[in-house]
Steps between C-alpha positions, in 0.01 A plus 500: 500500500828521640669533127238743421654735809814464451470600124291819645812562744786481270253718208488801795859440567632521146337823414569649832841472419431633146361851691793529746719454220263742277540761769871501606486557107327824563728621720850502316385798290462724789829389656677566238369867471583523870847412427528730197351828692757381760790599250442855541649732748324813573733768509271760579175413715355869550622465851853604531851526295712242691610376142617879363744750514586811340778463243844556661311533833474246773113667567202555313437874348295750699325508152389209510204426705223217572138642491193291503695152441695665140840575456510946413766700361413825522803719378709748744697788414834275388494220273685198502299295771463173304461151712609166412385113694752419762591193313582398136340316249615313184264336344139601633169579430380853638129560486384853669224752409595895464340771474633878402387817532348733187828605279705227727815322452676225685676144431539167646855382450710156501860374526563849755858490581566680788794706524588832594662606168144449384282786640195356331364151459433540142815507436522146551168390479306487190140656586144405353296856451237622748307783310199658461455464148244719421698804658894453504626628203749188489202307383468711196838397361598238196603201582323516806774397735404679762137409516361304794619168535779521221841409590582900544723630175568118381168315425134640420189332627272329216136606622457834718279320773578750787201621709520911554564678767504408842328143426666172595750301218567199566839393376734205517854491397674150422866503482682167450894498331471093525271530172648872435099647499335775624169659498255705624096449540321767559122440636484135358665597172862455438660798328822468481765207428887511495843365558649535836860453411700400224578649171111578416516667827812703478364629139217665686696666712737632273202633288370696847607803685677256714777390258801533651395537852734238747260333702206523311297165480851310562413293834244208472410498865426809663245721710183565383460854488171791504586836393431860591449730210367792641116364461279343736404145477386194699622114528293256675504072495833462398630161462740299339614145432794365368523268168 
């Protein structure tokens, strides 16, 4: 009787151990999401712009307002009122949804050197395309360089997956010169894929309105940058990472 227990005992032991083990299993999966969502850092949370600046200013824009938890340019009688993040990235993943106003234009830019023999970030900063595609007459053009989501004047996207008019994109930029890629995916489709320095790269440029320009694309870490071009258009849950 007493083997027949202690057989019972060490049975229910055994396979407890088997379920703790089975469910401190389960658990790793989650953690390690946890601790991948923990690699991004918001840079915009709808509730204030502690982590922007105008370009050459030490203060936001007047232009540049929050309303309802979104980031809104809405354009004033001068021009020029582009922002940038008050730090610098190198290599970084930017994920951030815009959307522009009917006939709009804008940019996101990258590698923004900021100087004051540069009175505009593009300059410096090469720009992915924020258009409405189905008004702006820059859509119209062949080689659609300056469609949304291309790399504006150097690379064209592959699929036209841009929603219209003041609807939500979603659209995340990767940038790292370690493995000298880039792209751009634009509402779960990527779009557009290039070099980000390097001989490759320096053929684009010379092959864009930008050949010969000083700055232009030349600095690996720099300001991330959101531009004023006359139009309305909105920013919200922007967030990047770096690689």
């Amino acid at each position: 009787m007493k083997k027949i227990l202690f057989l019972t005992m060490l049975v229910i032991t055994i396979t407890s151990c088997k379920q703790v083990k089975k469910e401190s299993t389960d658990v790793e999966p989650d953690q390690s999401e946890v601790k991948k969502e923990s690699e991004w850092v918001s840079l915009f949370d709808g509730t204030s712009f502690d982590k922007w600046r105008g370009y050459l200013s030490e203060s936001m824009y007047p232009e540049w307002t929050i309303e309802d938890g979104v980031m809104v340019f809405t354009p004033g009688e001068k021009g020029g009122k582009n922002i940038i993040t008050k730090d610098t990235f190198t290599n970084f993943e930017l994920s951030l949804e815009w959307k522009i106003s009917e006939g709009g234009n804008s940019g996101i830019f990258w590698g923004v050197f900021e100087d004051p023999k540069y009175s505009e970030a593009y300059q410096t900063g090469p720009e992915i395309q924020v258009l409405d595609n189905e008004r702006h007459p820059d859509a119209l053009a062949n080689p659609k360089y300056h469609q949304a989501g291309a790399l504006y004047d150097m690379v064209q996207p592959m699929y036209d997956v841009c929603k219209p008019a003041n609807e939500w994109n979603v659209c995340v930029l990767k940038v790292n010169h370690e493995t000298n890629q880039g792209s751009v995916t634009l509402n779960g489709t990527e779009i557009v894929k290039f070099p980000v320095h390097g001989e490759e790269w320096d053929s684009l440029v010379e092959n864009s309105k930008f050949k010969g320009w000083e700055g232009f694309g030349k600095h690996r870490t720099g300001h991330i940058g959101l531009q004023d071009h006359g139009n309305k258009v909105s920013f919200k849950n922007i967030k990047i990472r770096k690689l």
